[in-house]
N, C-alpha and C positions, 0 to 999 in steps of 0.2 A: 541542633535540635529545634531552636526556633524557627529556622529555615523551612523545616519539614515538616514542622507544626502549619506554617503558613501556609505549603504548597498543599499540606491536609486541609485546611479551613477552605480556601482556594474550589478546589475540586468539590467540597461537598456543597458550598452553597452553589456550585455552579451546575452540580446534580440535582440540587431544588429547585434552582430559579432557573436555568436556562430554558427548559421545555416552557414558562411563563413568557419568556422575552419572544421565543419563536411564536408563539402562540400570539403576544399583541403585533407581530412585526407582518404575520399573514393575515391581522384585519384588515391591514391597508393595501392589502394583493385585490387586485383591479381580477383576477383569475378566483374561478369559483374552485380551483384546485390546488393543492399543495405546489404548483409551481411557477416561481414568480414572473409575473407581466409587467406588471407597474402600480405606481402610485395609485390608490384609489380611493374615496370615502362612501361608495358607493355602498356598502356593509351597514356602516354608521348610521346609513339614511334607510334604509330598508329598517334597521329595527327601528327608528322614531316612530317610523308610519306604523309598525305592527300594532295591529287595535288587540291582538289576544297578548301578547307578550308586553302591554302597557297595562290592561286590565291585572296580570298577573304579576305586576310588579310593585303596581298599587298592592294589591293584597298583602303583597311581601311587606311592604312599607308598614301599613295596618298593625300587623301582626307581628314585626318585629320591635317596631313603637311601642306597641299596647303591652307585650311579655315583657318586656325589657325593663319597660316601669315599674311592672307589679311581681315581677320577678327580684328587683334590687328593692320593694320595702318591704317585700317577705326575706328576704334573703337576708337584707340589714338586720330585721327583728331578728332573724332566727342565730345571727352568729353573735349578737349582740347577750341574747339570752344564753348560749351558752357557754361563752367568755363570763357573763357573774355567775353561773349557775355549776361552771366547771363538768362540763357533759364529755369524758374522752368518748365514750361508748359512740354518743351522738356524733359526734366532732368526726370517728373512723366512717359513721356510714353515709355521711355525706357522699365519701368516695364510690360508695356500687352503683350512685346512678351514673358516673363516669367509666367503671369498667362495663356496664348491662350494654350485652348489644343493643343499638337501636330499633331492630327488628322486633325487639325480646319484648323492648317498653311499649314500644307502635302496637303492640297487639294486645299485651295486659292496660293500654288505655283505652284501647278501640271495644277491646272485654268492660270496660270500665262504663264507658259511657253507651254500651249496647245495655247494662242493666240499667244504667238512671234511666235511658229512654222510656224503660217500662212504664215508669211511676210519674216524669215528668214529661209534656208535648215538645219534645227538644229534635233537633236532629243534626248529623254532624251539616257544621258549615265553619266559619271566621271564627263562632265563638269556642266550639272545642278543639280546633286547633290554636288559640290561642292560649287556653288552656293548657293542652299540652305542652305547649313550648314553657311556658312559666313554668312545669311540672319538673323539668331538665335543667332549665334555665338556673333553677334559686340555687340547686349544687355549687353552680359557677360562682355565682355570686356570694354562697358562705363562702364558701373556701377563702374566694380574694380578700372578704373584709375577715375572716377571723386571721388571718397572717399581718393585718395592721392594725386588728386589736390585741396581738400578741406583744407588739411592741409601745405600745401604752401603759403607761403608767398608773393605776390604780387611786393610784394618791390622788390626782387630778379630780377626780370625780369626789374624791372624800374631804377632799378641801373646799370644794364647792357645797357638801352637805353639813361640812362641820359651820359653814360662815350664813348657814340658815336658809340656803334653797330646795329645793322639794327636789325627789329624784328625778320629777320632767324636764324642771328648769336644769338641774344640772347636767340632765342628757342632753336638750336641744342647746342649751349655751357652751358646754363646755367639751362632752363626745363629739356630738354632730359635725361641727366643724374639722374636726382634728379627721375625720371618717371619709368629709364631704370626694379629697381629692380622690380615695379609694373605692368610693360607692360609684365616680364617674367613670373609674374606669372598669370598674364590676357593669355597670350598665353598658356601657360599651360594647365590653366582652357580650354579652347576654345578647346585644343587639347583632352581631356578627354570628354567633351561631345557631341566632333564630333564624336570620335573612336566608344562610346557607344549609338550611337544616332540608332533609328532601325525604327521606326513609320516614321517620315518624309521620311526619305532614303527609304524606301520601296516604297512610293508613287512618288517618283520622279528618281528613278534607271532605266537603260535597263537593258536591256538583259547580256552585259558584263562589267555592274559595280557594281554586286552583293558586298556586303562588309560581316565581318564577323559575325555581329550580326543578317545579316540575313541568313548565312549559318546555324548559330545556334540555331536560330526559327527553321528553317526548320527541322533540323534536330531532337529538340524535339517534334516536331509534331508526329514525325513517330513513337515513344516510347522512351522508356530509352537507352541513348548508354552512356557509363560508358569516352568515350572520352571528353564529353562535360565536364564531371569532368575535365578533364585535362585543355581543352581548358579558363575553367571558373575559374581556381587556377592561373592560369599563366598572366590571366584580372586582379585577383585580384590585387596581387602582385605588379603588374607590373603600373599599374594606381594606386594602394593605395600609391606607392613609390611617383608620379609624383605630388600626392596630397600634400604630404607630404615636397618636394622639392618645389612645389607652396608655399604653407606657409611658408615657411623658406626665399624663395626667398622676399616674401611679405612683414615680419617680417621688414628685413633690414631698 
């Protein structure tokens, strides 16, 4: 049974990740097709110089920084408050913004911020995409920290009010920290599925806050460009690291 549990485990990650391995092994195809030539870096270099898909990657960068923060201190408040307040009702519907198509939400916020426009000189760009993403985002981030304020001890916070600190003091001295290694990797998360987020961001972008997930639609649309290789090995990588760094951070 071990055996075939293995050759199970085996086969499925190698049904996840193999199309990943082929996929960084044709950035370095010197051949603008699926058939290999040789060594190349010639990919790599073509997306540095791209001025639209550096533009669009800054943005990304922006906009996954800027949710990611304000997303884990709404997030922290909100799991925090309903860990003392004992909110199950709250606590379950965290979950709908996880099951709501994205399509569903991209359009009841794009609904959202088509009426503030009325009443305020706004229009979409950076700032209500950033918006939205924080909107999806703080889900993520209850969720993570109310599963390591479930394992917290109550007493901890009440030993700190009985020996005469105020409840700030004993949140910032004595929760905060016990929370910190949880909030980094709730930020984390938050920062990975801003960077990669493309369905909502589309629905709620202008003109000049194109990000990079949709330069790279865009740009599959138009046929095969062997950059997007490059583009999509260096995502990999680069976020599988962060994944990677989240759990560890988490672990503690």
């Amino acid at each position: 049974m071990k055996r075939v549990l293995g050759w199970y485990a085996a086969l499925l990650y190698a049904f996840l990740h193999l199309p990943l391995l082929i996929l960084i092994a044709f950035s370095f195809n010197s051949s603008r097709f699926s058939v290999w030539e040789g060594f190349s870096l010639n990919w790599y270099r073509a997306m540095w110089t791209n001025t639209q898909m550096a533009e669009a990657a800054w943005n990304s960068v922006i906009i996954a920084a800027s949710s990611s923060l304000l997303a884990t201190a709404i997030g922290t408040a909100a799991a925090y408050g309903m860990w003392k307040r004992k909110a199950p009702l709250l606590q379950v519907s965290l979950y709908l913004t996880l099951v709501t198509p994205e399509i569903v939400t991209g359009i009841a916020l794009l609904a959202l911020f088509q009426w503030i426009f009325r009443w305020m000189p706004f229009r979409l760009g950076l700032g209500t995409v950033i918006l939205a993403h924080v909107a999806f985002s703080i889900a993520y981030v209850a969720i993570v920290l109310t599963a390591r304020l479930r394992t917290m001890d109550p007493a901890l916070e009440e030993a700190a009010l009985d020996l005469g600190a105020s409840e700030w003091t004993a949140f910032r001295r004595v929760t905060l920290p016990l929370l910190a290694p949880a909030m980094g990797a709730a930020a984390l998360l938050a920062l990975v599925v801003s960077f990669d987020d493309y369905v909502i961001t589309s629905m709620v972008a202008g003109v000049d806050s194109e990000t990079l997930p949709m330069v790279i639609y865009a740009m599959a649309r138009r046929g095969v460009n062997p950059v997007l290789n490059a583009v999509s090995s260096v995502m990999v990588v680069f976020f599988g690291s962060l994944i990677l760094l989240s759990e560890k951070v988490r672990a503690r």
